[in-house]
C-alpha positions, 0 to 999 in steps of 0.5 A: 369428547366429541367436538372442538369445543370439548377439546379446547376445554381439555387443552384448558386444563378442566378436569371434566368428569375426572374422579374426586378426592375422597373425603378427608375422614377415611382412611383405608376404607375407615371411617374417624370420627371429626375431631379425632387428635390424630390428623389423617397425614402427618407432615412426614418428612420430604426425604427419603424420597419414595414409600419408607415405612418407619416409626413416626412421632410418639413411637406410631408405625406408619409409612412417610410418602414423598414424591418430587413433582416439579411445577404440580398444583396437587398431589393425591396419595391413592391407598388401595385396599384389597377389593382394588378401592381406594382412599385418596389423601391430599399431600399438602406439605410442599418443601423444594418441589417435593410433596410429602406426607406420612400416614399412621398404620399404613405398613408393608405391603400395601399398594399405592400410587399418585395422582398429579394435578396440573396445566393441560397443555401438551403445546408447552409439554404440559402433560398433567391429568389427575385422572391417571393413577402414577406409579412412583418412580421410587416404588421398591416393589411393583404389583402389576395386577392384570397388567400382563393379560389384556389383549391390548393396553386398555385406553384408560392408560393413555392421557389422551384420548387414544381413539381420538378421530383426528389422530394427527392432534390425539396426543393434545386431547385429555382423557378424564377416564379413571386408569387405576384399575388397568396400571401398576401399582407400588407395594410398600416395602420393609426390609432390614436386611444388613447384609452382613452374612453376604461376602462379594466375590470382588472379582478384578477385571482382568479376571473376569469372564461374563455370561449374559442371561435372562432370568426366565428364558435361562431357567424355564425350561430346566429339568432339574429346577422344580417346576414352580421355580422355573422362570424366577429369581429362585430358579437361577437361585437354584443350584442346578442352575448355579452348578452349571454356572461355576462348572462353566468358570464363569465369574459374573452373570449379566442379568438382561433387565430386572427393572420393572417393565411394562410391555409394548400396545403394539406386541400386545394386539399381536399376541406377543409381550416384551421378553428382553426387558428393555422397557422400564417403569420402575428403577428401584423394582425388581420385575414382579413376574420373576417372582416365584413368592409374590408380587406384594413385595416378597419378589424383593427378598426373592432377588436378594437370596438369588444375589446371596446365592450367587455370591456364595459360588463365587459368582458376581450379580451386574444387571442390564440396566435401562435409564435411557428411556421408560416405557411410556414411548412418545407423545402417542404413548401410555401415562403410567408414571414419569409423564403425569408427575412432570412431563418437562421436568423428566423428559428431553422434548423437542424444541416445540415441547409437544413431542420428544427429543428421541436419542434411543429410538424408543419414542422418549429419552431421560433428561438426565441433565436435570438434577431431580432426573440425575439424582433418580438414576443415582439413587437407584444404582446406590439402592440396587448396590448397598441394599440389593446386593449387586456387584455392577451395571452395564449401562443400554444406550450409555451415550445418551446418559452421557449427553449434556444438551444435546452432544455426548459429552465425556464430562458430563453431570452423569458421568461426573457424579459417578466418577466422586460418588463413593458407591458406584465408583467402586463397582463395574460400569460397563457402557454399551457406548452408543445411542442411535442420535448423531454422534453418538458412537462412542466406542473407545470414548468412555473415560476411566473406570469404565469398560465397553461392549466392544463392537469392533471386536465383534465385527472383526472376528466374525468377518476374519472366519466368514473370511471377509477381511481385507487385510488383518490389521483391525483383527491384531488390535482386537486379539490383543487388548484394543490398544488403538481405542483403549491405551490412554487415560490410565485405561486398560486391556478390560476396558474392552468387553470382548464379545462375538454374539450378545441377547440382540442378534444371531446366536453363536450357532445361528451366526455360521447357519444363516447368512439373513434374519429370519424375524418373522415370528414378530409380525413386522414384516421381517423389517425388524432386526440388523441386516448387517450380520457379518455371518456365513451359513457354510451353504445352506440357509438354516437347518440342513440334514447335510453333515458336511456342512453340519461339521463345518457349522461345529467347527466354526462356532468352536472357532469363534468361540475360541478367538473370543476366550483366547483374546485379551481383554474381558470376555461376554458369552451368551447363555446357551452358546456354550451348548449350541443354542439356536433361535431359528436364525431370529436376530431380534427375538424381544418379544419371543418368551417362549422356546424361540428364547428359552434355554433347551437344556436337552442340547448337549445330550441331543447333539451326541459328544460333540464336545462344545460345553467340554471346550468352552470349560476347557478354555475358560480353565486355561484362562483362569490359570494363566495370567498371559491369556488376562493381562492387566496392562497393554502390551509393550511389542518391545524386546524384554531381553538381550535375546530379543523375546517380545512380550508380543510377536506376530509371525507369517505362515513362514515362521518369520516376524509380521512387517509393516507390509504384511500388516496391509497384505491379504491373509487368510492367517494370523499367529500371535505369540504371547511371552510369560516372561515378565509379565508387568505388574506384581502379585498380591504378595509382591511378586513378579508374575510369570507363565507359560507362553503360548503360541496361537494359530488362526487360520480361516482359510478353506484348505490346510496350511504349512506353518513354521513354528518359531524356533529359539528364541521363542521356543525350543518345543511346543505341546499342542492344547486346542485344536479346534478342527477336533470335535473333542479336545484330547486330554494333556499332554498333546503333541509335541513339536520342535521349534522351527518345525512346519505344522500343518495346520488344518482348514479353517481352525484355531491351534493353541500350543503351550511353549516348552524346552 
């Protein structure tokens, strides 16, 4: 198009030189005779929604089509064969909004996608345009062709004219050329698989200890996975990667997303592609470049036995899932799926219908107030848990599903249909409990039968070691459960998802080496990224060959390391901290997939026997075996016995119990006592549980400290466990002191002494 004649024809919704529907006598490139008895499609049926192959009318194998799309005139079925041509076939039958079909002898693995016709007219939201090819948003699996390989997302793609020379009205411009050969495709899928052989760990959540990974980046570089599984499903499948899994004691991994993702115009013209994942276009599709087996549906089997594995060790499956938004960004963004199905009926828009309401920060977002959107997001889940095998999700931007109108709201239909749906209420629902839209902060908010990604706790560890508290208070919640945001509504110390480093910021190493962000490798001008790091460098900016700071670097990430698997609630390590991966002070890395992001197996060896990898299984030892170090409910402060003895103490470096006013006065040290003595709750067998009780010492201070351990009643001696100032943990038993004994404690170091006599 060239004049403002020519672009009031496409705002008037003509189709131009867009491709014509084939005729109605082919079929897979087939031609049948006029006549024929059996008709080209069938009626099919309007649910399931998606490609089901099933065995039709007079016992005829076929495949039933049904796509919702609300306020479309037409809807084309497009069958690809293996050339890329392809046969398109008018779905005609129309029940509630839902277009269906189904077409005799089309089976497993064939490749498939949708045109959706309609009104032109981007002022109203209207966004319809037959030239673009649609991947179903209930596709199981994703052939994504050359997708990955171009320099640049093809113009093809976009419904508009990308290139158009007032860019200020690009957007409202409709492109008729033909972006089939350029987007994804849908694979039909078959797979029976009852999963009757499979047993879910069903691991409690006062258990559970969960390590965050990424497919890729935690397999391709491993020595010990052969090399053409590196990267894959079947690579973390692979018991090199698993066995280090359960030597750790971890019991869940948290996959960073497997949806089907497509990467960004803006990373490709740099020579960059999107690594963390956070860009879905296909719910139900596991990302086809994982797949060490194929992309024609075989990556579905693929992930099920990495699930299967998993589960075997012990090991539960919660996946990073993104219903926020997709990856067709704003008004200026690709038509890959939801946009050309329907526009309005899928996406939140600004109140003059042309551009986005943006919740997310990603161009677009979900408007899962709308019952066909809500049921999408809930058919998936349901999906990925009975016939994918997966244990839970952890929900990216959770504030904005929860979103009624425009407020987050705790009662909303999202929130309440997973609260009655028999499935998902069973499962574990973590929430990252905000979105970057007002309000919506909402740590501490989420209701019942969910936990939170605690960024509270997260920021009040790192500022107590970086030593930058104004006083411990915030630091006593933390340690102890979050009661403040988490004692009510029949909520529990799990609710908070402890964390000190997540995929997005520092590294636990990176934290005490860089004091700034350091993203220039992603070409934006290092303007990317959280300047708000709370991190010290101990001195030196990065890399150093100064083993002084060197030491204190060591010494503070097994500080901090120590705090999170010492405190109550449920702890998330990061793939990699246990070994001191660094990402070269990068706090953003979503487009590094290379070794900026990979896993460097060789670590541990490099670094001589430093022994983080020992200490991180040494504690997560220690928090399986006792019961006081994961407790189930709040704890109570109030004395259990005539002696006294709290089920929680605080004391000061005098060895006397914490006032209001230490609470509010500056300290550089923290001890907390934790009473074994009735424990509330029972066993499964009925009985009262009791353990050790522990006495933990942090102390962030420069110099040592005298501590004055308290004597009777809280303890008659006490043996020594951890002592984080050592590069390696001795083995038990450790030293032994008396109650009522001044200890000193070294600079900057956590003591973790086990109650005895």
């Amino acid at each position: 198009m060239s004049s403002a004649a020519e672009q009031e024809t496409a705002r008037e919704g003509k189709r131009g030189d867009a491709p014509g529907p084939v005729r109605a006598a082919e079929v897979n490139g087939r031609h049948r005779e006029p006549g024929a008895r059996r008709p080209l499609v069938w009626p099919g049926a309007p649910t399931p929604l998606g490609a089901r192959f099933r065995v039709g009318p007079d016992k005829v194998s076929g495949t039933n089509f049904a796509l919702w799309a609300g306020g479309a005139e037409a809807v084309e079925l497009c069958l690809f064969d293996e050339a890329g041509s392809q046969t398109r076939l008018p779905l005609t039958e129309l029940t509630h909004e839902i277009w269906h079909g189904f077409v005799p002898g089309i089976g497993p693995g064939q490749r498939y996608g949708y045109r959706v016709h309609g009104r032109w007219d981007p002022w109203t939201g209207a966004r319809w345009n037959p030239a673009k090819l649609l991947l179903d948003p209930y596709a199981r699996a994703v052939d994504a062709g050359r997708g990955n390989d171009y320099g640049a997302l093809p113009p093809e793609v976009y419904g508009h004219v990308r290139d158009w020379p007032q860019q200020h009205v690009a957007d409202t411009v409709r492109d008729d050329r033909d972006s089939a050969p350029y987007v994804p495709k849908g694979v039909v899928v078959h797979d029976d698989d009852d999963w009757a052989d499979d047993r879910r760990p069903k691991t409690p959540w006062a258990d559970s200890v969960i390590y965050e990974l990424h497919v890729r980046g935690f397999t391709k570089l491993h020595p010990e996975i052969p090399e053409e599984l590196r990267g894959t499903y079947a690579g973390l499948a692979h018991p090199a990667a698993i066995g280090h899994l359960q030597r750790l004691g971890v019991t869940a991994v948290e996959l960073l997303p497997v949806h089907q993702y497509a990467h960004e115009d803006h990373l490709l013209k740099r020579g960059l592609r999107n690594y963390w994942g956070y860009n879905s276009i296909g719910y139900f599709a596991p990302h086809a470049a994982y797949s060490a087996s194929g992309t024609r549906g075989e990556q579905v089997g693929e992930f099920k036995r990495m699930v299967r594995a998993l589960h075997a060790a012990g090991i539960e499956v919660i996946l990073d899932v993104v219903y926020n938004h997709t990856a067709e960004a704003g008004e200026l963004g690709p038509t890959l799926s939801l946009r050309g199905i329907d526009n309005r009926g899928y996406y939140r828009l600004h109140p003059d219908a042309r551009a986005y309401t943006d919740y997310t920060g990603c161009g677009n977002t979900l408007h899962v107030v709308q019952p066909h959107v809500l049921r999408l997001i809930t058919d998936s889940l349901r999906y990925w848990v009975t016939e994918m095998g997966v244990d839970g999700f952890r929900f990216d931007l959770a504030a904005a599903l929860a979103r009624s109108m425009h407020d987050v709201d705790m009662l909303s239909p999202f929130l309440a249909v997973i609260a009655q749906d028999p499935v998902l209420r069973r499962v574990k629902l973590i929430a990252e409990p905000w979105d970057v839209g007002n309000g919506g902060y909402q740590v501490g908010s989420f209701p019942p039968l969910w936990t939170e990604w605690n960024d509270r706790y997260r920021d009040a560890v790192r500022d107590f070691w970086r030593g930058a508290l104004p006083d411990v208070r915030d630091l006593g919640y933390r340690l102890s459960g979050s009661s403040d945001l988490y004692a009510w509504g029949g909520r529990r110390p799990y609710a908070s998802i402890n964390f000190v480093t997540a995929h997005d910021g520092f590294t636990l190493r990176d934290l005490v080496s860089y004091e700034h962000k350091h993203n220039e490798a992603n070409g934006e001008g290092n303007r990317d990224g959280t300047n708000d790091n709370r991190s010290w460098n101990c001195g030196a900016e990065g890399e150093t060959e100064d083993e002084a700071i060197n030491a204190l670097r060591r010494r503070q990430v097994r500080n901090l390391l120590t705090t999170l698997l010492l405190s109550t609630g449920v702890p998330m390590l990061v793939a990699g901290d246990e070994m001191g991966r660094t990402q070269g002070g990068s706090n953003n890395a979503y487009c590094q997939d290379n070794k900026v992001s990979w896993l460097d197996w060789s670590l541990p060896e490099r670094q001589g026997p430093r022994g983080l990898l020992e200490l991180t299984t040494r504690l997560l030892s220690l928090r399986h075996s006792h019961p006081v170090l994961r407790r189930r409910a709040f704890f109570s402060g109030r004395a259990q016995a005539a002696d006294g003895l709290r089920d929680l103490a605080w004391f000061t470096p005098q060895g006397k119990e914490m006032t209001e006013p230490d609470w509010y006065a500056p300290a550089s040290t923290l001890a907390l006592f934790l009473s074994g003595r009735d424990i509330p709750g029972r066993d499964a067998r009925g009985q009262a549980i009791t353990d050790d009780s522990f006495l933990t010492i942090l102390h962030a201070a420069d110099a040592p400290a005298a501590f004055r351990l308290p004597g009777p009643p809280w303890a008659q001696a006490y043996e020594l466990v951890v002592d984080t100032s050592r590069e390696e943990q001795e083995g038990e038993p450790g030293t032994v002191f008396a109650g009522g004994d001044t200890v000193t404690v070294p600079a900057r170091s956590v003591l973790l002494l086990r109650v005895g006599g």
